[in-house]
C-alpha positions as a Markdown table, in Angstrom:
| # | Residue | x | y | z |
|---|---|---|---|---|
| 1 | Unk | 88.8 | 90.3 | 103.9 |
| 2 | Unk | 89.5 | 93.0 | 106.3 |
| 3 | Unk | 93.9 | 93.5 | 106.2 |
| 4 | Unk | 93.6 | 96.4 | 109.2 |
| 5 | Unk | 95.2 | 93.8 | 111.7 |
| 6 | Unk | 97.7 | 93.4 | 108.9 |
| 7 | Unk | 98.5 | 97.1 | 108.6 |
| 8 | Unk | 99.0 | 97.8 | 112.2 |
| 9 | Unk | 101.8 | 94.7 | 112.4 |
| 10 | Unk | 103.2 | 96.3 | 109.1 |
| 11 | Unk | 103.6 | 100.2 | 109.9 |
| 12 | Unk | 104.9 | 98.5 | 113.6 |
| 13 | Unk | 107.9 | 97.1 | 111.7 |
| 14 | Unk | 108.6 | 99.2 | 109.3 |
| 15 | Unk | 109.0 | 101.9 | 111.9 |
| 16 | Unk | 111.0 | 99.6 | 113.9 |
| 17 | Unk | 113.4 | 99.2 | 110.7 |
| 18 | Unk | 113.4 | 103.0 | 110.3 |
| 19 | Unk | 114.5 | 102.8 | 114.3 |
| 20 | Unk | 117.5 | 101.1 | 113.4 |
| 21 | Unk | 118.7 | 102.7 | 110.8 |
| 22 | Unk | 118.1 | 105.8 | 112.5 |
| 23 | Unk | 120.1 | 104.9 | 115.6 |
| 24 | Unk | 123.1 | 102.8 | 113.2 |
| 25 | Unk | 122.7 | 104.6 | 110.2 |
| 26 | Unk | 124.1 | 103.1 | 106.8 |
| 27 | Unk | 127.6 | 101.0 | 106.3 |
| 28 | Unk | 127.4 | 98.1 | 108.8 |
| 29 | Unk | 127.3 | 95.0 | 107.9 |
| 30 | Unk | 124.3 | 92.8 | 107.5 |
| 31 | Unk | 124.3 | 91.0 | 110.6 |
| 32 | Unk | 125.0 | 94.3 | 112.7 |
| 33 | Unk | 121.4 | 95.2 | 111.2 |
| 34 | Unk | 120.0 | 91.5 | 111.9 |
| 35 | Unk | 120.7 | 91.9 | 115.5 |
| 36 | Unk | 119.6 | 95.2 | 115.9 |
| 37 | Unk | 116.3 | 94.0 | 114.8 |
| 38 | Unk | 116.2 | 91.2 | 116.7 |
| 39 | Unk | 116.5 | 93.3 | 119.6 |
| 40 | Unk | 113.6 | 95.5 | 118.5 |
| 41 | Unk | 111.7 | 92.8 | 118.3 |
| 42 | Unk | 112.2 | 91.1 | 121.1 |
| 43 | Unk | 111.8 | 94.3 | 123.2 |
| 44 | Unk | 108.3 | 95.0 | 121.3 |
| 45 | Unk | 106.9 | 91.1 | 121.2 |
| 46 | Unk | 106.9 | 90.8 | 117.6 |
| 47 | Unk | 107.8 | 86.7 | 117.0 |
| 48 | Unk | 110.2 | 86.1 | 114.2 |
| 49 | Unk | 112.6 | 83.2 | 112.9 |
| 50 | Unk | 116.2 | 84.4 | 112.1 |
| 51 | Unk | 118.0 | 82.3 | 109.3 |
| 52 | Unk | 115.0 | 80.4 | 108.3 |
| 53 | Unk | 115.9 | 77.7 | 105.7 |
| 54 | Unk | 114.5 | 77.9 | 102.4 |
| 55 | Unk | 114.5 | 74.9 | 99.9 |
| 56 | Unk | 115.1 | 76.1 | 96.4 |
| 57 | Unk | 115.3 | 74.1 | 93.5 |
| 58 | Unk | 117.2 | 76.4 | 90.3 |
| 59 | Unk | 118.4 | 74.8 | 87.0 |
């Protein structure tokens, strides 16, 4: 299988990440972060969920 398409849509958010910790830098919290990215992705039409809910069973 060829994973170039997957690559591209990788290296785009990872750079995007790198963005926002550029621009913020370390120390916020977590949801400072969250929205920052949300921006970003917004701006650059990457879809995302926020928050999704996960069902985990433990013990």
């Amino acid at each position: 299988m060829d994973d170039s398409y997957l690559r591209e849509e990788t290296y785009k958010i990872i750079g995007l990440c790198m963005e926002v910790h550029r621009i913020l830098g370390k120390g916020h919290s977590e949801v400072v972060y969250k929205d920052a990215l949300e921006y970003e992705f917004k701006l650059n039409s990457i879809p995302f969920q926020r928050e999704k809910i996960y069902e985990i069973t433990y013990k």
